[in-house]
N, C-alpha and C positions, 0 to 999 in steps of 0.2 A: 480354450477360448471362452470369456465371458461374456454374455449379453446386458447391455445399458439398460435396455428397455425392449420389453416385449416386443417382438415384429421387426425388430432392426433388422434379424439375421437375415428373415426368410422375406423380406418387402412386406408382407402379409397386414391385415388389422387384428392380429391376435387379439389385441388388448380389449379391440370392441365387440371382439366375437368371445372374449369371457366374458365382458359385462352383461352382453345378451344372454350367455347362459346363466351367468349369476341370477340377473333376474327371471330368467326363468324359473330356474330353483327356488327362487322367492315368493313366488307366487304362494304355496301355500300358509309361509309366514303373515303375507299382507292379506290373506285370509280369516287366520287367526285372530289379526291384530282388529279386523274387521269386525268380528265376535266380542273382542273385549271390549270395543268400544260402544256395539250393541250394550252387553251386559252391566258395562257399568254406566251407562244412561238408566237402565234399568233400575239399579241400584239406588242411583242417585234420587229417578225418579217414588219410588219408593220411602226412600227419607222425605220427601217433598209429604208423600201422602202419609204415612206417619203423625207429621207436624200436624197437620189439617185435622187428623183425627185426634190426635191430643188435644188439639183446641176446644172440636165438639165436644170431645167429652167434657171438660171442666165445665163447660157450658152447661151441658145435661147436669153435671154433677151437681151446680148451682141450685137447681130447679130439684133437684131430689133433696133439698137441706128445706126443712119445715120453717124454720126459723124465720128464713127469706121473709115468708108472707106474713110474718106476726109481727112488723114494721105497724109503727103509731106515731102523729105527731100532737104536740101538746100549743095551745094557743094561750096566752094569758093577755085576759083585758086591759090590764094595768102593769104593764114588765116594770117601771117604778116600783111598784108594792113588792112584784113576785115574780122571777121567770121559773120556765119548764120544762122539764124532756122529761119523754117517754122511751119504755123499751119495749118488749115483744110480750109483758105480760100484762100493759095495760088494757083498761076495757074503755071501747068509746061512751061517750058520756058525758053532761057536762057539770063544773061542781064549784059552787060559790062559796070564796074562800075569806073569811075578817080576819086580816092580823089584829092584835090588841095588844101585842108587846112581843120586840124582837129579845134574842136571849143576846145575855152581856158576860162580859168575863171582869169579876171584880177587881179592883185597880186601888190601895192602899197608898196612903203620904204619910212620911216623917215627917217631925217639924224640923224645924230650921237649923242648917250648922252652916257657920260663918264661911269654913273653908274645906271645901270637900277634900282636900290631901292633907289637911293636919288630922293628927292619931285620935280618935275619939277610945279614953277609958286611958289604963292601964298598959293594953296590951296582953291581958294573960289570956289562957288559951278559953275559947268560949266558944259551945254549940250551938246553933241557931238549927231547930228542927220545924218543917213546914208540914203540917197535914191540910187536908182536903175535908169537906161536906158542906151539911146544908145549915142556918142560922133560921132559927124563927125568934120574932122580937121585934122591938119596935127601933126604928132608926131616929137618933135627933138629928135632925138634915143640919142644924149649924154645926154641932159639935164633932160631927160625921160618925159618932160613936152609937153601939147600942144599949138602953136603955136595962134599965135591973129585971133580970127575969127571962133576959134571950136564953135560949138555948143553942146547943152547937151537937149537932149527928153528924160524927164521922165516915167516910165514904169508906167503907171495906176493902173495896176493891182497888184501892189507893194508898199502899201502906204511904207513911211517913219518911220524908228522908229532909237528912241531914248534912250542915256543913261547916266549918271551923273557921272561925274567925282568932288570930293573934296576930303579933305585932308584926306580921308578916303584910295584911293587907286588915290593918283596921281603922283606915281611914274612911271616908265615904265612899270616896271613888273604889277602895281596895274590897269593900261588902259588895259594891253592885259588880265586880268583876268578877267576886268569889260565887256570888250570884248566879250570874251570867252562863259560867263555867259547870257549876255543878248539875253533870248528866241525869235526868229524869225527874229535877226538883219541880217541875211544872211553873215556873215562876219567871219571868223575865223583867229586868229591874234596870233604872235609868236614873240619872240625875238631874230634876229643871231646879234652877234660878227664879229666883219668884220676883230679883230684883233687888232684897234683901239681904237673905241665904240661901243655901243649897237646901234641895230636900231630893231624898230618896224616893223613888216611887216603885212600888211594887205589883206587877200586873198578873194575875193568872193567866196562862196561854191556852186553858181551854174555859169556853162559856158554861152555862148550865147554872142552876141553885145548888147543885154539891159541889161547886169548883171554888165556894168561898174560901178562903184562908184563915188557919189557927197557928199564929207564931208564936215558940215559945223557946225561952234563951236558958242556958244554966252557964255561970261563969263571969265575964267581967259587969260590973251594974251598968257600967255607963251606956255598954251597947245593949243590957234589957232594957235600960230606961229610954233605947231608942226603937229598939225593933220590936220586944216582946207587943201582943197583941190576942188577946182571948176575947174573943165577944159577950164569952159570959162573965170575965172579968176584969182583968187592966186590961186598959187597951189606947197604948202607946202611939198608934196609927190611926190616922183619920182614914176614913170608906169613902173616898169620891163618886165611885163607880158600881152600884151593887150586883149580882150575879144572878142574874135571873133567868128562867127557862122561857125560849118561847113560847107564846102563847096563841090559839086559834080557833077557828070553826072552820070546818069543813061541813057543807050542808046541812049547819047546824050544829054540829057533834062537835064538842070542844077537845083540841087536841094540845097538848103538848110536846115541846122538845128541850133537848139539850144546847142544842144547835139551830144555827136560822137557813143549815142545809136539812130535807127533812126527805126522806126517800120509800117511807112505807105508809105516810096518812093515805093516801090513793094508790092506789094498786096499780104498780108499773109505774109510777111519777114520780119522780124527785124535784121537791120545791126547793128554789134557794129564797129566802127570804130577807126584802130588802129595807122594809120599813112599815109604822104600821098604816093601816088601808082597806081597802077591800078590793076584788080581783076576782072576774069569772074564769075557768081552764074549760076549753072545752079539747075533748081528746076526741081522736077519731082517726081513722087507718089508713097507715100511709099505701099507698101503692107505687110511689117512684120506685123503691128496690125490686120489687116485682117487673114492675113495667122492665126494671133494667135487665132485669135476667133475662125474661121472656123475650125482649130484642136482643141480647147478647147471642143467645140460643139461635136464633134465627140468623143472624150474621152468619154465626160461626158455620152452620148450615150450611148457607148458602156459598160461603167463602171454600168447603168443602165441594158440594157441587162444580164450584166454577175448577177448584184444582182437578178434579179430576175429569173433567171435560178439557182442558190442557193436556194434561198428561196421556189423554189418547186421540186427541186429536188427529188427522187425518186429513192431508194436503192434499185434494185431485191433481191439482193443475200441476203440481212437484211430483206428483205421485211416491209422495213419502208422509209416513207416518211419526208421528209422538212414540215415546218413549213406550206408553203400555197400552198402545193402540193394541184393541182385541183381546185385550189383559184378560182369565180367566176373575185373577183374586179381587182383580179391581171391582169387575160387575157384579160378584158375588158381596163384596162388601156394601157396592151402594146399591142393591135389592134388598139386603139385609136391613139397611137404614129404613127405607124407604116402607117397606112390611110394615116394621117397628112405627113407624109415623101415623100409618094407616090405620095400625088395632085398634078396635074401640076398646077404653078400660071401662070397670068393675063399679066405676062409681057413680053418683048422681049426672057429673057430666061424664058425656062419654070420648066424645075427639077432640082434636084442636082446632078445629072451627069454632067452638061454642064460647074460645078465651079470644076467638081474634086471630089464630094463625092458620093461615089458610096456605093448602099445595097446591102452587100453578103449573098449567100446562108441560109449559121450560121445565118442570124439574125443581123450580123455588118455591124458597116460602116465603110468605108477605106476610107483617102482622099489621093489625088493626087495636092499637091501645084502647079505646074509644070501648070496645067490645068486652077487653080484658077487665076496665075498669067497673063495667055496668055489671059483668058476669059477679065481680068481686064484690060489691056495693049487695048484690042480691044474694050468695053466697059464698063466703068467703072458705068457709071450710070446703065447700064441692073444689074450689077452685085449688085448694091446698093439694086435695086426695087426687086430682087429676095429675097434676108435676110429682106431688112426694110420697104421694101413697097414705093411706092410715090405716090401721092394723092390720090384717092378711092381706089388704091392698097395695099393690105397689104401683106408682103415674110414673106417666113418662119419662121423669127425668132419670128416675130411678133405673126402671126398663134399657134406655138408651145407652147410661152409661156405662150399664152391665154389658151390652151387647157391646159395644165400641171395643171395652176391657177384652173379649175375646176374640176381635181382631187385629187388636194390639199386642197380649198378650206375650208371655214365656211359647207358646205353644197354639198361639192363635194364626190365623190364615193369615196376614201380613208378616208377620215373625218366620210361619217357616218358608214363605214365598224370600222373604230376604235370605234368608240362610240355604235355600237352595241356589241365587243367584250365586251369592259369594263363596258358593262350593264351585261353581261352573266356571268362576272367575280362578280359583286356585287350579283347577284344571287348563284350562286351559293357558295359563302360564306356566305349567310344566308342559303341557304341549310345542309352548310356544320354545320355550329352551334347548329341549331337545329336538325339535327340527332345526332351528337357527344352527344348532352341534355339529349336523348334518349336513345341511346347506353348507355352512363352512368346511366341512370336509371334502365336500366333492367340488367346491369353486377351488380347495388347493390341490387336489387333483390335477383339475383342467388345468392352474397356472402349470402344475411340473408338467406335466404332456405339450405343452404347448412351448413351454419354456427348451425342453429337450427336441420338438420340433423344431423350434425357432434357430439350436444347437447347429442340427445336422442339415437343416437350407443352408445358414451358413457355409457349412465346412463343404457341400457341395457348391453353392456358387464361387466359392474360392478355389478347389479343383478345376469348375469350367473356365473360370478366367485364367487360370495355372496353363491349363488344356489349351486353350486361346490362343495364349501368347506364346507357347511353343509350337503350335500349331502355322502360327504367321513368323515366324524365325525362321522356321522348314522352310517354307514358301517364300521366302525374302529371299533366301540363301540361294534356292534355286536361280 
């Protein structure tokens, strides 16, 4: 005899009196599962506070970099004549600046050819070699040439380089392409129309008085009698443009350049120069990147604080707790902070009251820029040694984010607080397995015990109805 379904044989609710013992059996699974889901709140919460702590730290870690506070910014009277920036080596101060002459990059013209793509010469093969330095002599401004007795000092540091001209590109246009082309010649070359004819122009790409130009051709005449150019002797090119250094006073003191960008007349300033003029800078120490840390720092803080008064929070009215209500590592870490906030340091200031950042009641901290900036105006090194330390000294930021680092850490109280959770979580999912193993075993127990009860009700209620009806046959018969 087979059974359809539990309980047919015998009338019985076998089926709901397994499920009730199933569940009974179960209890210690939804136990378990009760743990995990503790533990990995735990966990979770734990990466929460993690995050928070990372944050402070870079914060901290900000305020420990010296640099921060060696912020300057530069003002120019005249940004026409001259603009400015500063970086962390300049000194406040203010410094009256004359231009008298910006620096140029000398700039050379052919004369005239009628069509810049007809072949100028022969075509046989010819070198055109460009060196660099400086010209002394006197210019004739009509003839654009100079006069008998210039000299020409070549720039050492700029060997000479060379490029070939034949009937490959010796047209105008095919010089100023060969021009164009050749890597490192220092020369950039173009074609104007005067309206007449074409003329080559030849420009040096850096300024300065050594950046002049000495061209000198071996091979076809036609194209020496265009390009060649010696300022101490032919000289085939007019100088529209001469090359001159800039020129200046700083607070008197005449300075020159190469360049009309100038980076080392003031210390920490880089001039770009625009024309000539005159122009006061006055320099003087920025505190915005300060101010920014020192509010970053406090944020971060506080944003710290507030997670981890989350994280243990405490419902009366639910009578349930947050994830690390009561946490041992929790209140060890932000007493740890807190200590650390509290020390007075080594040096001229001593807490963070004296910069503006003050601990409230709550647990926060407020800052007051106002304080920071007045503290910094009056010393700015005290305010450095407090955040970053200076020689055997180490400030705050230094301190905290040493301390953070060993709550964070390989081997710090957050680390192995995480790594014992997720030991307790791998336990207890092998707990969780091999009861579930179990459970299953004895709910298929019950079903065969039940199932082979269900069997033999059966096969007796079918005897008594057997029993019945022969029973009432008798009795009929009588």
């Amino acid at each position: 005899m087979a059974i359809s379904s539990l309980g047919v044989g015998s009338n019985l609710d076998l089926s709901g009196l397994l499920d009730r013992l199933a569940a009974a059996e179960s209890q210690p699974l939804v136990a378990l599962q009760k743990q995990q889901v503790s533990y990995t709140a735990k966990l979770s919460a734990y990466g929460t506070l993690q995050n928070a702590l990372t944050s402070f730290q870079a914060a901290a870690s900000k305020l420990a970099d010296a640099t921060v506070f060696k912020g300057a910014t530069v003002a120019s009277t005249a940004t026409d004549v001259l603009s400015a920036s500063a970086d962390s080596a300049a000194v406040a101060g203010t410094y009256a600046v004359s231009v008298t002459q910006l620096a140029q990059a000398q700039s050379l013209v052919s004369s005239g050819v009628a069509s810049a793509t007809s072949a100028i010469g022969a075509g046989a093969a010819t070198t055109v070699t460009v060196d660099f330095g400086s010209i002394v002599g006197t210019l004739d401004t009509t003839t654009g040439a100079y006069n008998s007795g210039a000299t020409f000092t070549a720039d050492a540091a700029r060997p000479p380089v060379s490029l070939t001209i034949d009937n490959t590109n010796t047209t105008l246009a095919g010089i100023r392409d060969a021009v164009n082309k050749t890597t490192g010649i220092g020369v950039s070359a173009s074609i104007v129309n005067d309206g007449t004819s074409n003329r080559l122009v030849l420009t040096s790409t850096t300024t300065g008085e050594k950046s002049s130009m000495r061209i000198s051709v071996s091979g076809d005449a036609a194209v020496g009698s265009l390009l060649a150019n010696d300022p101490t002797g032919t000289q085939n090119l007019k100088q529209t443009i001469t090359a001159t250094d800039a020129a200046l006073t700083v607070n008197g003191i005449a300075v020159t350049s190469a360049t009309n960008t100038m980076a080392s007349s003031v210390q920490g300033v880089t001039m770009a120069l625009a024309k000539i003029g005159s122009s006061t800078l006055t320099v003087s120490r920025d505190t915005a990147p300060v101010e920014s840390a020192v509010s970053a720092f406090v944020n971060a803080y506080n944003s710290l604080q507030s997670t981890a008064s989350q994280l243990s929070r405490y419902d009366v009215s639910k009578k349930s707790g947050a994830a690390l209500v009561g946490d041992s590592t929790l209140r060890s870490i932000q007493t740890g902070i807190r200590t650390a906030l509290n020390t007075p340091q080594a040096g001229t200031l001593k807490v963070l009251s004296t910069v503006g950042v003050s601990l409230q009641k709550d647990g926060a901290l407020v800052f007051d820029a106002t304080k920071l900036k007045s503290a910094f105006a009056g010393n700015r090194e005290a305010v450095v040694e407090l955040f970053a330390g200076t020689g055997g000294n180490t400030g705050y930021g230094v301190q905290v984010s040493a301390l953070v680092g060993t709550f964070t850490g390989t081997d710090g109280k957050l680390s192995n607080a995480t790594a014992g959770v997720n030991t307790t979580l791998k336990s207890l999912d092998t707990q969780f397995v091999a009861t579930e193993v179990s459970v299953q075993a004895k709910v298929a127990r019950f079903r065969a015990q039940f199932t082979q009860l269900d069997l033999m009700m059966a096969r007796m209620n079918s005897t008594t109805s057997y029993l019945t009806q022969q029973f009432n046959a008798m009795n009929g018969s009588k």
